[in-house]
C-alpha positions in Angstrom: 8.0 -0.7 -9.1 9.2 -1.1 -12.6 10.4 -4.0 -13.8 13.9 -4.3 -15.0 14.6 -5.6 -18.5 18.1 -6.0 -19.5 18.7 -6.2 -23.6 19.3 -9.7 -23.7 16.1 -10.3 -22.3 13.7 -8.0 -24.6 15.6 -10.0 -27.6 14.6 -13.3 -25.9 10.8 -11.7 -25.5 10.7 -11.1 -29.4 8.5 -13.4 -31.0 9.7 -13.0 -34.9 11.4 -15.8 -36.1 14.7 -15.7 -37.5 15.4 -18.1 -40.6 19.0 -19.3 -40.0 22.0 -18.4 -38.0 22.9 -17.8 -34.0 20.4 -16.2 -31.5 19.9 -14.3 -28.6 19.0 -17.8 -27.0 22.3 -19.0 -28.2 24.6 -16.8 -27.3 23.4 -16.6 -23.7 23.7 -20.7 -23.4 27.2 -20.6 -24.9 27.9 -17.5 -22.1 26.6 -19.1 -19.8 28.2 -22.4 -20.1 31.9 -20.3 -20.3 31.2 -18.7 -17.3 30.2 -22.0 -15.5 33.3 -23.5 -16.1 35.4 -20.6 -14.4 36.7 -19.1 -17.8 36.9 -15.4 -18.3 34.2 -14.4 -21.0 35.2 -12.0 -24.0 32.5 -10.6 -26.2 34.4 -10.6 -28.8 35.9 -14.0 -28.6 32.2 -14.7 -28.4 30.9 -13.0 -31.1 33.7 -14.8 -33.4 32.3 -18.5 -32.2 28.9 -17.5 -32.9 29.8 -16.1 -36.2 28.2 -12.9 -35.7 29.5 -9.6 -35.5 30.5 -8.0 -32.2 27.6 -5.3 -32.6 25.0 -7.7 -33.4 26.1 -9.0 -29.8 26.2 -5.9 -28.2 22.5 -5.0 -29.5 21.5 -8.8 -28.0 23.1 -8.6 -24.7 23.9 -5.0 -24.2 27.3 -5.1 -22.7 29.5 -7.6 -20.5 28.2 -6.6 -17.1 24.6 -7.2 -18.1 24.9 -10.7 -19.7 26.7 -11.4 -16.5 23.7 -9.9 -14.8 21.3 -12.3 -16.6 23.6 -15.2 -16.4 23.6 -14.7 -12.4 20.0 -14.1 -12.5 19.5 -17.5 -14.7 21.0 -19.6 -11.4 19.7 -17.3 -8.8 16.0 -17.3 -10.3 16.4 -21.0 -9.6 17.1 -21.2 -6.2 14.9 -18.7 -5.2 11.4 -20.5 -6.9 12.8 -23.7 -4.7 13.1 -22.0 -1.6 9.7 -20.0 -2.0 8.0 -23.2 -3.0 9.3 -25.5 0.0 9.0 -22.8 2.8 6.1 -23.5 5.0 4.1 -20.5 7.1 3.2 -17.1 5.8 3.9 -13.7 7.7 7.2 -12.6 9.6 8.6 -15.9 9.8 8.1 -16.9 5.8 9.8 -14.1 4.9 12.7 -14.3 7.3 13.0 -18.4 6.5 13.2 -17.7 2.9 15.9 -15.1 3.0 17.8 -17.0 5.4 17.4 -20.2 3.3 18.4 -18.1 -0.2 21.2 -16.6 1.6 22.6 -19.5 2.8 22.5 -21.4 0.0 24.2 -18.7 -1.9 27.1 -18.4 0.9 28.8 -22.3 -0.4 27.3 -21.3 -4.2 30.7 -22.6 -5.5 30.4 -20.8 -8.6 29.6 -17.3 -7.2 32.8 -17.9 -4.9 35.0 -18.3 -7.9 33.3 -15.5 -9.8 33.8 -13.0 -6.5 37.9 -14.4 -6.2 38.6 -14.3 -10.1 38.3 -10.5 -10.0 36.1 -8.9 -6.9 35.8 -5.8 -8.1 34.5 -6.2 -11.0 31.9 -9.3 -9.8 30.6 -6.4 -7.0 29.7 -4.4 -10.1 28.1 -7.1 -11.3 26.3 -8.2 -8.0 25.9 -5.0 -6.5 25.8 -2.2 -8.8 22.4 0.0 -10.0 24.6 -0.1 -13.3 23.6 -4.4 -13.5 20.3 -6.0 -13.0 21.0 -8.7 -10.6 20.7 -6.5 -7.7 17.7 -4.2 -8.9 16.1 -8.0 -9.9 16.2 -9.4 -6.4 14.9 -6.1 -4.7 12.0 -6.6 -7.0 11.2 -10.3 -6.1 12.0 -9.3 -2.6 9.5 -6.2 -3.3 7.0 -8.9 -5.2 7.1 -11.4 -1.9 6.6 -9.3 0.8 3.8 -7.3 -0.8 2.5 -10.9 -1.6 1.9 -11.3 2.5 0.9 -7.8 3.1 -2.1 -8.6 0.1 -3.0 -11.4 1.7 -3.4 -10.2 5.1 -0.6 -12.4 6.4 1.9 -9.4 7.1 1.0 -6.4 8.5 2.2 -3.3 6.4 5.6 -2.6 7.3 5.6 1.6 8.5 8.2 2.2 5.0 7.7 1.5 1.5 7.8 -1.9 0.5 10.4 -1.7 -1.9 12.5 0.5 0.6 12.5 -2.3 2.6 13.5 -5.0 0.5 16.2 -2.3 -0.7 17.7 -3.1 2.6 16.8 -6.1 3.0 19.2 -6.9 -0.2 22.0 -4.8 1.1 22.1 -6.5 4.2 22.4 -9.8 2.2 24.8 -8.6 0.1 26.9 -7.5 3.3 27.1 -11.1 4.4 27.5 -12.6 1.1 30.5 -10.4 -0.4 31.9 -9.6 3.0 35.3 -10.8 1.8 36.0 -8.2 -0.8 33.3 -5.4 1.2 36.2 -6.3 4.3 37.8 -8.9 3.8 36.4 -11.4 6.0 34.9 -14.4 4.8 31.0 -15.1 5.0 29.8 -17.1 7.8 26.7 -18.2 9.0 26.3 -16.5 12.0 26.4 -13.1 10.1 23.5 -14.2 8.2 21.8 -15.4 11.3 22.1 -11.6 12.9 21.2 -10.1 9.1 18.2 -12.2 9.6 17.3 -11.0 13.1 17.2 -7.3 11.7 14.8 -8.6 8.7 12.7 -9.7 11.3 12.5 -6.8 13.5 12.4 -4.6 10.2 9.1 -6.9 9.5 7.8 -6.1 12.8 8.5 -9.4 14.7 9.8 -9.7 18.1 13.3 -10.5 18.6 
């Protein structure tokens, strides 16, 4: 599976050295930190703090919905290395744990929740969308883990492609997560307790 790269992040991978001025580096920390505190980000209004102009920025992060991407990434990333590194077992029931735990954790991330209610259509671009990188990023770690179990003789393989299955393993997620602008419900546990349950018979465990 290829691995997604958005433009922020090939500018980050660069290794020459600028002499002076504001960097890739820079403006993603000063995104980043707007975006924490609930405030709308502007490009352009960024571009001007930085002292930069706004195509500079544009070649550095691509456009607004993929420096959102890689800001969501930057917290999610996080999480997800936690999760992974504190989850006993192997097999069917790693995998399951860890998504349950990721998900979970993600269902009372209080700044996801304010990103989704500040405007929901535009964050389920962001979180959802083939046009981002968020969602194509966690299929790929998904992708990464379970193929991790199959290698290892822990998993058996699953009768689909790997990465068809953590395709749907995401969507289901991202059915409990975002359920409140999908239909407006609000997330609950329980749903990701059931989305869980069909990860593990998708897996090949008993019910």
């Amino acid at each position: 599976m290829a691995v997604t790269h958005s433009p922020l992040q090939r500018e980050l991978q660069k290794t020459r050295k600028r002499s002076s001025g504001a960097t890739p580096a820079e403006a993603f920390s000063r995104a980043r930190r707007i975006w924490l505190k609930g405030d709308r980000l502007h490009l352009a209004d960024l571009a001007e703090e930085l002292g930069i102009g706004r195509a500079t920025l544009f070649r550095w992060v691509g456009n607004k919905d993929l420096l959102l991407g890689d800001i969501l990434w930057s917290l999610y990333e996080p999480i997800r290395a936690s999760v992974v590194a504190s989850t006993p077992g192997n097999g069917v029931d790693f995998v399951v744990e860890v998504y349950r735990r990721i998900t979970i954790e993600l269902v009372s991330a209080r700044p996801l929740r304010d990103f989704i209610k500040q405007d929901p259509e535009h964050a389920l671009r962001v979180l959802t969308s083939s046009a981002s990188t968020m969602h194509s990023r966690v299929v790929e770690a998904n992708t990464l883990m379970i193929q991790d179990q199959v290698d290892k003789g822990c998993l058996e393989k699953p009768p689909m492609r790997v990465e068809s299955l953590s395709y749907f393993m995401v969507r289901l997620a991202e059915s409990c997560l975002y359920s409140d602008v999908i239909i407006g419900r609000e997330p609950n546990i329980q749903e990701v307790e059931e989305a869980c349950l069909a990860v593990k018979i998708l897996l090949g465990g008993k019910p």
